[in-house]
PyMOL commands that place a pseudoatom at each C-alpha (Angstrom):
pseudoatom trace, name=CA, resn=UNK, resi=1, chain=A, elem=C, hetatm=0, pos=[100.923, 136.185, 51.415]
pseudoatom trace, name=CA, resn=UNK, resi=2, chain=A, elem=C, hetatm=0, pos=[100.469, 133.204, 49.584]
pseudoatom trace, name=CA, resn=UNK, resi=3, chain=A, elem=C, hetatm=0, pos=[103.506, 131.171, 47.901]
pseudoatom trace, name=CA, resn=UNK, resi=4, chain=A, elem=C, hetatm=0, pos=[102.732, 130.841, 44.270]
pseudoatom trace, name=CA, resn=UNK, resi=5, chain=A, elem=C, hetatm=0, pos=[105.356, 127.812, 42.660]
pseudoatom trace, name=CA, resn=UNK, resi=6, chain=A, elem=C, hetatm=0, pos=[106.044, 128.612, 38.864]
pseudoatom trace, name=CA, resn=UNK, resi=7, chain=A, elem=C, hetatm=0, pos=[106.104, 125.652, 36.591]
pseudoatom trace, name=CA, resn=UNK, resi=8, chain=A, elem=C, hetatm=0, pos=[108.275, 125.894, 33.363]
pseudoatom trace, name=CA, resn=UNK, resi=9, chain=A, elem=C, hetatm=0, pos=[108.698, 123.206, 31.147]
pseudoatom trace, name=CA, resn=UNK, resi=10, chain=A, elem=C, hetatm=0, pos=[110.249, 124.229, 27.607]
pseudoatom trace, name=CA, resn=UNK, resi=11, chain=A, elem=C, hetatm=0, pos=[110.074, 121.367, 25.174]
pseudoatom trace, name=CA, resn=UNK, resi=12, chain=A, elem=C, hetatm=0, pos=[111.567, 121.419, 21.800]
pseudoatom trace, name=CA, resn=UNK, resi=13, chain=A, elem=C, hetatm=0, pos=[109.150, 118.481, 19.263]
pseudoatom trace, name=CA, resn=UNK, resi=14, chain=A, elem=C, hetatm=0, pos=[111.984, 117.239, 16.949]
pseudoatom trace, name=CA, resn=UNK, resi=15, chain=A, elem=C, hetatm=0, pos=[110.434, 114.688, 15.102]
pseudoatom trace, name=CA, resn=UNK, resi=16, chain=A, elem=C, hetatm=0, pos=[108.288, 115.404, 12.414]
pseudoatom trace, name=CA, resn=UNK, resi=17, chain=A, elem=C, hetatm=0, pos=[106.003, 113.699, 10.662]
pseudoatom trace, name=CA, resn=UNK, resi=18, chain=A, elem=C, hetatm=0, pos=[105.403, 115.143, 7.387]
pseudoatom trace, name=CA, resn=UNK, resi=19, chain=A, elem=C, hetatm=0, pos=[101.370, 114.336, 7.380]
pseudoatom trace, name=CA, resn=UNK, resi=20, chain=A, elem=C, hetatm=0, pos=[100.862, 117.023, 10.233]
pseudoatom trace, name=CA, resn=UNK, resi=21, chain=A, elem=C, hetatm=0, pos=[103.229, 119.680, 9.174]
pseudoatom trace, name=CA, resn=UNK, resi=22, chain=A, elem=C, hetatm=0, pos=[105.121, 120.512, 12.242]
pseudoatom trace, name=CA, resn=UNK, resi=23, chain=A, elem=C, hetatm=0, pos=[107.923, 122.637, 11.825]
pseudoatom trace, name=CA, resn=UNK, resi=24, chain=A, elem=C, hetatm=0, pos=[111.436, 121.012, 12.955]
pseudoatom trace, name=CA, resn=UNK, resi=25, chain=A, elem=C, hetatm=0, pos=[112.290, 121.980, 16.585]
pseudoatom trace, name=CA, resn=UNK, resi=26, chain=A, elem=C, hetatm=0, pos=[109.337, 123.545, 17.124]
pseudoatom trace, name=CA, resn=UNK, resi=27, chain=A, elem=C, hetatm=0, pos=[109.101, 125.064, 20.784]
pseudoatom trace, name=CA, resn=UNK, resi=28, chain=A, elem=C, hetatm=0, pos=[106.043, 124.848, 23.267]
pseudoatom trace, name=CA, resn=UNK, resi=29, chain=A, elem=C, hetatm=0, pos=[106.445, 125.847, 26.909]
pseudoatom trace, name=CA, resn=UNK, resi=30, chain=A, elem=C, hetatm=0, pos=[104.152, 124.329, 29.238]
pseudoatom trace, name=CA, resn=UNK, resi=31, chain=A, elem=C, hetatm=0, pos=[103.232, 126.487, 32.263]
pseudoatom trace, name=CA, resn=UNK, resi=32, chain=A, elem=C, hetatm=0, pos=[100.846, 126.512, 35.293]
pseudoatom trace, name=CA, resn=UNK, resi=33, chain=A, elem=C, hetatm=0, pos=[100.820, 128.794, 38.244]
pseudoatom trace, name=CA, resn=UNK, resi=34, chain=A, elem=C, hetatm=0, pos=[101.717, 132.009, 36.987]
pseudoatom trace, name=CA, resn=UNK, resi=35, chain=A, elem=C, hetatm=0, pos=[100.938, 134.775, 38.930]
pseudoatom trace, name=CA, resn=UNK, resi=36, chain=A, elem=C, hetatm=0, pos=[100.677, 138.421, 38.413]
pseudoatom trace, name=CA, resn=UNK, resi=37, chain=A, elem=C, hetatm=0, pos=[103.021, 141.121, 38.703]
pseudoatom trace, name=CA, resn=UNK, resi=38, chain=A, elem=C, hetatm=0, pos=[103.994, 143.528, 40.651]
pseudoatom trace, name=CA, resn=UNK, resi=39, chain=A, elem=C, hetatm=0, pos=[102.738, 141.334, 43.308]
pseudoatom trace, name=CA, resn=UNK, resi=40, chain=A, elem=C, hetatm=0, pos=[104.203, 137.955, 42.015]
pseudoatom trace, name=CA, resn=UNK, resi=41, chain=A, elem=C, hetatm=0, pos=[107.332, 139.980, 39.586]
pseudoatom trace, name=CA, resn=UNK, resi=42, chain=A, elem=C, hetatm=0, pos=[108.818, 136.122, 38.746]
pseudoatom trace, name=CA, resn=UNK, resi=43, chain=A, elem=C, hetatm=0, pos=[105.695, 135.904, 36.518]
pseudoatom trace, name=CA, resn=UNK, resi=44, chain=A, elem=C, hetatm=0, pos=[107.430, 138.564, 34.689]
pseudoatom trace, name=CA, resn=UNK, resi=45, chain=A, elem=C, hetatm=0, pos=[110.468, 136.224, 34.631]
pseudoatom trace, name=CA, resn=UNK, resi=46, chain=A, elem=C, hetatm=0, pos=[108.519, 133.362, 33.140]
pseudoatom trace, name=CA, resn=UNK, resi=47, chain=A, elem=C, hetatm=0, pos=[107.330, 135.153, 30.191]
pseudoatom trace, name=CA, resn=UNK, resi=48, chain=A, elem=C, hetatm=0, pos=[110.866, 136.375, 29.327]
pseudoatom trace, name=CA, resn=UNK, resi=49, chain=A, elem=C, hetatm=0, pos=[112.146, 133.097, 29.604]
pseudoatom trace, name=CA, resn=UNK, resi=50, chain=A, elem=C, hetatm=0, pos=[109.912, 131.330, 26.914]
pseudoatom trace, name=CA, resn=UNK, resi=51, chain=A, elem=C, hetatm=0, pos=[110.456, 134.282, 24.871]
pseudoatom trace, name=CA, resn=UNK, resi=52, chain=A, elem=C, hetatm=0, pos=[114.491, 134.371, 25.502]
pseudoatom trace, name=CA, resn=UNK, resi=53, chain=A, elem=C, hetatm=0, pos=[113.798, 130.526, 24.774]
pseudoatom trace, name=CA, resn=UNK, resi=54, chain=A, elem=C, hetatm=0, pos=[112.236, 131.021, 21.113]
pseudoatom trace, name=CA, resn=UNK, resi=55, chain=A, elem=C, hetatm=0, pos=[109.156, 129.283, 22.410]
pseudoatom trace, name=CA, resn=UNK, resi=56, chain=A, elem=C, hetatm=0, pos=[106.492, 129.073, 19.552]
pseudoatom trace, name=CA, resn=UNK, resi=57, chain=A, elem=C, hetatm=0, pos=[103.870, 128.495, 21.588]
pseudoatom trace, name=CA, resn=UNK, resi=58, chain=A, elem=C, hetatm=0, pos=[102.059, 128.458, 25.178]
pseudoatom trace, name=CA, resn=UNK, resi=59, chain=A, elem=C, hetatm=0, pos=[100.065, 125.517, 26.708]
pseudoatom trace, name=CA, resn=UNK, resi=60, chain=A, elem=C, hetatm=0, pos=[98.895, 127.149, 30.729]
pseudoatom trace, name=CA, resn=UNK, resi=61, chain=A, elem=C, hetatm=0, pos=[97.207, 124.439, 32.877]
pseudoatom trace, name=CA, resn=UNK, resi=62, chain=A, elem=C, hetatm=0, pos=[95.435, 126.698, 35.135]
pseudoatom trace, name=CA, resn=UNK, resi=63, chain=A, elem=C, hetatm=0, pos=[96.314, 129.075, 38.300]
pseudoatom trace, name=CA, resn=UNK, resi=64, chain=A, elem=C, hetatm=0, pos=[96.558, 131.742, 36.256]
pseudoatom trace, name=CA, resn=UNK, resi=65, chain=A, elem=C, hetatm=0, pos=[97.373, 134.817, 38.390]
pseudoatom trace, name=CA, resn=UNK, resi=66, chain=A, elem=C, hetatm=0, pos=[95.488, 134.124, 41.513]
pseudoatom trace, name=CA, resn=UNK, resi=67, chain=A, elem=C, hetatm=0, pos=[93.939, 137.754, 41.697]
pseudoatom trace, name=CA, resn=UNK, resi=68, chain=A, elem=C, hetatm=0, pos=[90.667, 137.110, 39.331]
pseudoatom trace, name=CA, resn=UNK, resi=69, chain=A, elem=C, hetatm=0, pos=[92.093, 139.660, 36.900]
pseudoatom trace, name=CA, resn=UNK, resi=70, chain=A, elem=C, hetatm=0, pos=[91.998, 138.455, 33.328]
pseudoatom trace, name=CA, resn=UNK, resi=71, chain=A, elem=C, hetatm=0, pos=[92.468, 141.894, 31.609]
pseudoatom trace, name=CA, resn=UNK, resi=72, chain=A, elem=C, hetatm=0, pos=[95.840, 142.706, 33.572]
pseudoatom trace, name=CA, resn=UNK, resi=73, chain=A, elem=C, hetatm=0, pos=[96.901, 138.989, 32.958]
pseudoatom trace, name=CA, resn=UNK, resi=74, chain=A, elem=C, hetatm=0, pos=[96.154, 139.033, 29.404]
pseudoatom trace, name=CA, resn=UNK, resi=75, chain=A, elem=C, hetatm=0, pos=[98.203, 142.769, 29.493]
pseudoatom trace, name=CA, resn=UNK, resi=76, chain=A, elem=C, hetatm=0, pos=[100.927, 140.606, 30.933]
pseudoatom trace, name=CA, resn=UNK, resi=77, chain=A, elem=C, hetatm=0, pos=[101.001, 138.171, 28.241]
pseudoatom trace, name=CA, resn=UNK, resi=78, chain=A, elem=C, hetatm=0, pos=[100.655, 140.788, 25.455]
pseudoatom trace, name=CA, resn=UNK, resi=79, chain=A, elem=C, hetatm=0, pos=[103.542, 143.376, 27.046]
pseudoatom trace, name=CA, resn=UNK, resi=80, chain=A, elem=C, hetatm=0, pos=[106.098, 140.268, 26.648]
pseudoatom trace, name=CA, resn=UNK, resi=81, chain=A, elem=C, hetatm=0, pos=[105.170, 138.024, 24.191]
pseudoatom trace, name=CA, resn=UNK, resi=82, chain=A, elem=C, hetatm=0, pos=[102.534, 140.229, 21.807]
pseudoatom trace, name=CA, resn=UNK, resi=83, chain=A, elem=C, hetatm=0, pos=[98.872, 140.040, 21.097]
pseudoatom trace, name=CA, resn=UNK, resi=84, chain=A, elem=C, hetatm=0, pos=[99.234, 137.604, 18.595]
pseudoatom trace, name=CA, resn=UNK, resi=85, chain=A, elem=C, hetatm=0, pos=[101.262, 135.257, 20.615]
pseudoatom trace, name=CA, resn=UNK, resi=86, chain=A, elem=C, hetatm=0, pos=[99.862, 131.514, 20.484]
pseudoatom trace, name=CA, resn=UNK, resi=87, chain=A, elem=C, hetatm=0, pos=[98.696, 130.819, 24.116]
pseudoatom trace, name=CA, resn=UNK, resi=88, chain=A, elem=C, hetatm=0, pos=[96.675, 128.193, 24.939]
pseudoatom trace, name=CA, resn=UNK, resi=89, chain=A, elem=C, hetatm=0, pos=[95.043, 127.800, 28.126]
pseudoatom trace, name=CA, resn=UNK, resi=90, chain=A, elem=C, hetatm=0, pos=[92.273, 125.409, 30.667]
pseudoatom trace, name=CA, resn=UNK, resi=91, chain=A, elem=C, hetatm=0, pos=[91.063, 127.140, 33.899]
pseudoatom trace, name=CA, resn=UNK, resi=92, chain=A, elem=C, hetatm=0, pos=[92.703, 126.148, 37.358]
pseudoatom trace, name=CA, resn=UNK, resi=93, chain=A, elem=C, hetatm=0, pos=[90.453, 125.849, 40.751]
pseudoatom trace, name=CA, resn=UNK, resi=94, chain=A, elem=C, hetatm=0, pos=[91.696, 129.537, 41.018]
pseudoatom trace, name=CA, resn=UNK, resi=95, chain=A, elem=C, hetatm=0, pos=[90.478, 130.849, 37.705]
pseudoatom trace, name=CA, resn=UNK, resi=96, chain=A, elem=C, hetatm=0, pos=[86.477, 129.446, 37.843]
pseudoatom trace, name=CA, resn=UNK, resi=97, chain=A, elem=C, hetatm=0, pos=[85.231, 132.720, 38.825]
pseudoatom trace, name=CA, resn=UNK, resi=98, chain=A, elem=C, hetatm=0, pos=[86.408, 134.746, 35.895]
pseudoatom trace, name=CA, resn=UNK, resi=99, chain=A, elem=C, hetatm=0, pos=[86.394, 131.833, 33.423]
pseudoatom trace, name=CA, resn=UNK, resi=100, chain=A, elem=C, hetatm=0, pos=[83.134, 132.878, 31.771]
pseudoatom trace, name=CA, resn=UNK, resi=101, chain=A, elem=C, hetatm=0, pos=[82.009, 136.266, 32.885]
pseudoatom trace, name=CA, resn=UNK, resi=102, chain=A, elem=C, hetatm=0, pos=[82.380, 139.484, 30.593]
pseudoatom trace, name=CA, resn=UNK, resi=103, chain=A, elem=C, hetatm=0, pos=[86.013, 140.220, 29.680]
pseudoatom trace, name=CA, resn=UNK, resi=104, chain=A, elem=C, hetatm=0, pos=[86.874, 136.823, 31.705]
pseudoatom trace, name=CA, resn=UNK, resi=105, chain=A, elem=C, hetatm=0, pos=[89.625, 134.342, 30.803]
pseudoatom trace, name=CA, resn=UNK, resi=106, chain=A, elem=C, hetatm=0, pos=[87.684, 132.481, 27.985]
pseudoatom trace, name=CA, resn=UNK, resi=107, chain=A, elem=C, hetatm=0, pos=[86.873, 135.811, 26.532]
pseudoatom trace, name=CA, resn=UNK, resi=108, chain=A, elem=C, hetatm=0, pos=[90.544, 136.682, 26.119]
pseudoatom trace, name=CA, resn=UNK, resi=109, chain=A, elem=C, hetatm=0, pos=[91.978, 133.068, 25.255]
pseudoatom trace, name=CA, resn=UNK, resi=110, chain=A, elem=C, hetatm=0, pos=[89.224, 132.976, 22.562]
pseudoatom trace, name=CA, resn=UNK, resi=111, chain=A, elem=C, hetatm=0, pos=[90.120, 136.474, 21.349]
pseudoatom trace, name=CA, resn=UNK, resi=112, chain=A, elem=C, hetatm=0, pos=[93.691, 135.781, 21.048]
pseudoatom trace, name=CA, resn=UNK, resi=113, chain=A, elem=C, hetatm=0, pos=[93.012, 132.332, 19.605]
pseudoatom trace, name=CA, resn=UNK, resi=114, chain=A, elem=C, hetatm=0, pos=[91.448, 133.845, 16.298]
pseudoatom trace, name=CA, resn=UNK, resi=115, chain=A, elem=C, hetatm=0, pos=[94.484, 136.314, 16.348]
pseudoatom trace, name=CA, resn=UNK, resi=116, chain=A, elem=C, hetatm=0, pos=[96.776, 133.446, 15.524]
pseudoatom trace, name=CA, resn=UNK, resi=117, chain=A, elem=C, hetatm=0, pos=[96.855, 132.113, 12.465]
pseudoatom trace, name=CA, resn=UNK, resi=118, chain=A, elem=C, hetatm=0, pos=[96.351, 128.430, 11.430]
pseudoatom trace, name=CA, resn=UNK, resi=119, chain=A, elem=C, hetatm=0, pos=[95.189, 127.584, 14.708]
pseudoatom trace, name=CA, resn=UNK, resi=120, chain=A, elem=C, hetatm=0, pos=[91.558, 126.117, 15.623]
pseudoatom trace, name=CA, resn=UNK, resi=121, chain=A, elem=C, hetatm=0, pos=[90.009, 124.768, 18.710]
pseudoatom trace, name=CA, resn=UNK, resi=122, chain=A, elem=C, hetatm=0, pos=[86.450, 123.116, 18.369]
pseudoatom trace, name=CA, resn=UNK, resi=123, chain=A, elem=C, hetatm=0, pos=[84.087, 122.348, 21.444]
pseudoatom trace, name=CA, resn=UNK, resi=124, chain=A, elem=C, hetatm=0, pos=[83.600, 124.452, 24.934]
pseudoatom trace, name=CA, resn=UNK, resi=125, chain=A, elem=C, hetatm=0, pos=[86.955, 126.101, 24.350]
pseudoatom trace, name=CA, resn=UNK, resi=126, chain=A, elem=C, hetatm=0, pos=[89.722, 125.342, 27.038]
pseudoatom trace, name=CA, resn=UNK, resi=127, chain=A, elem=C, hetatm=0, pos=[87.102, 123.002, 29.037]
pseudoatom trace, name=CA, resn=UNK, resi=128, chain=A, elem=C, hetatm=0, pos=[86.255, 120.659, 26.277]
pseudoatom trace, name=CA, resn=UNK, resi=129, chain=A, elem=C, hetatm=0, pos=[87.676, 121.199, 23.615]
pseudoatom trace, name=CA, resn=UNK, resi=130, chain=A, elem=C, hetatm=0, pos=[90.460, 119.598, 21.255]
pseudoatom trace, name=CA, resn=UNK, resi=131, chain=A, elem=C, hetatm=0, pos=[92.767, 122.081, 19.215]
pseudoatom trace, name=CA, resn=UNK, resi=132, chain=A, elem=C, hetatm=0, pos=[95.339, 121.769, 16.224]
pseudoatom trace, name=CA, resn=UNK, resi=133, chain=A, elem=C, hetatm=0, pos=[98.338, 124.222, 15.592]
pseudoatom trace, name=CA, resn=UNK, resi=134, chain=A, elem=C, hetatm=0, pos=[101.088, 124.270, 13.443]
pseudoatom trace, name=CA, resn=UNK, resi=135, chain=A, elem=C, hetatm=0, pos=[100.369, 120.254, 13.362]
pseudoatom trace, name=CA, resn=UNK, resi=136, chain=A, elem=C, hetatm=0, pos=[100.063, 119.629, 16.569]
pseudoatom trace, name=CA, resn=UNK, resi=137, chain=A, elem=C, hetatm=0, pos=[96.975, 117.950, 17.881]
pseudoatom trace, name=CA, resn=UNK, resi=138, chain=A, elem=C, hetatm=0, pos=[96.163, 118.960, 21.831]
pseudoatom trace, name=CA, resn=UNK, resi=139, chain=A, elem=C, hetatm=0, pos=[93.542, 118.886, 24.535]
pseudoatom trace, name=CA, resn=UNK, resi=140, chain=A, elem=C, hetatm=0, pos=[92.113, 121.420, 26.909]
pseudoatom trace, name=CA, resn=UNK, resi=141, chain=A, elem=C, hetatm=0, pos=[89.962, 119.997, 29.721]
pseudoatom trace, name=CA, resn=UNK, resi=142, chain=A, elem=C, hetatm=0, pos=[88.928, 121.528, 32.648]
pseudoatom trace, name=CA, resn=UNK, resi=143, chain=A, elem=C, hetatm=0, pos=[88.042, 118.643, 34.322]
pseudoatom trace, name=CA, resn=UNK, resi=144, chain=A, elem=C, hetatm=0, pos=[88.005, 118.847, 38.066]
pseudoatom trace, name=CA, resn=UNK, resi=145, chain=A, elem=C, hetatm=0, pos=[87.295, 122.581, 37.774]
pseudoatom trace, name=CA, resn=UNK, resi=146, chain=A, elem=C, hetatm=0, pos=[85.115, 122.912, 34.696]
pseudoatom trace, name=CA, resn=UNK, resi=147, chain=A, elem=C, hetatm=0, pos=[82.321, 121.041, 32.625]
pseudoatom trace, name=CA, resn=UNK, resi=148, chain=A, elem=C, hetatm=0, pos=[81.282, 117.422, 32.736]
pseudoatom trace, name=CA, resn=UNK, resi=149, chain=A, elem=C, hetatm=0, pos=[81.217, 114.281, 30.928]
for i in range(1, 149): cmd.bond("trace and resi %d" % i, "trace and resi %d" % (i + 1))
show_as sticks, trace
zoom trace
């Protein structure tokens, strides 16, 4: 079996400026490697610790749960943190293969991107793209695994 490392990083943006409108404290875990349970079950553990952490939002770089599953790994996401849960994403050298096909990662990332409010991503979404939420100004690239240039 392969070892899958978990990467947690919750990170509370104090300052504010008032021109982008970020609320005080705002939370945003940063994440890579996840995994998918029952088969990896400290996946599970991550998602319950940004949401026992009052994260406010998700940004996954990649290795998302290493069995080319997006529907149970979007499940995941939902069954701890909700549908509407912002969760922002870029592919990982294990996620190319589902990235764009029907039902794929894109597919779902987009889908729950226009379920959360105030938050827009323009260009080849988590590939190329550059996003704003809740004031904060961030960049998916899936350079070295996706797109070009």
């Amino acid at each position: 079996m392969r070892g899958v490392l978990f990467i947690v990083a919750i990170i509370v943006l104090t300052a504010v400026v008032s021109a982008n409108n970020t609320p005080v404290n705002f939370t945003v875990a940063f994440i890579g490697d996840q995994g998918l349970a029952p088969d990896q079950p400290n996946s599970v553990l991550v998602l319950n610790l940004i949401k026992n952490e009052s994260a406010e939002m998700v940004l996954h770089q990649g290795d998302f749960d290493y069995h080319d599953n997006p529907v149970s790994w979007d499940n995941q996401i939902t069954g701890v943190l909700g549908p509407d849960f912002p969760y922002f994403a870029s592919p990982g050298n294990h996620d190319t293969s589902k990235w764009d096909s029907v039902a794929g990662y894109k597919q779902k990332l987009i889908e729950r991107l226009n379920r959360t409010p105030g938050a827009k991503c323009d260009g080849d979404y988590g590939v190329n793209s550059n996003c704003t939420y809740n004031g904060i100004f961030f960049i998916l690239s899936g350079v070295g695994t996706k797109g070009a240039g």
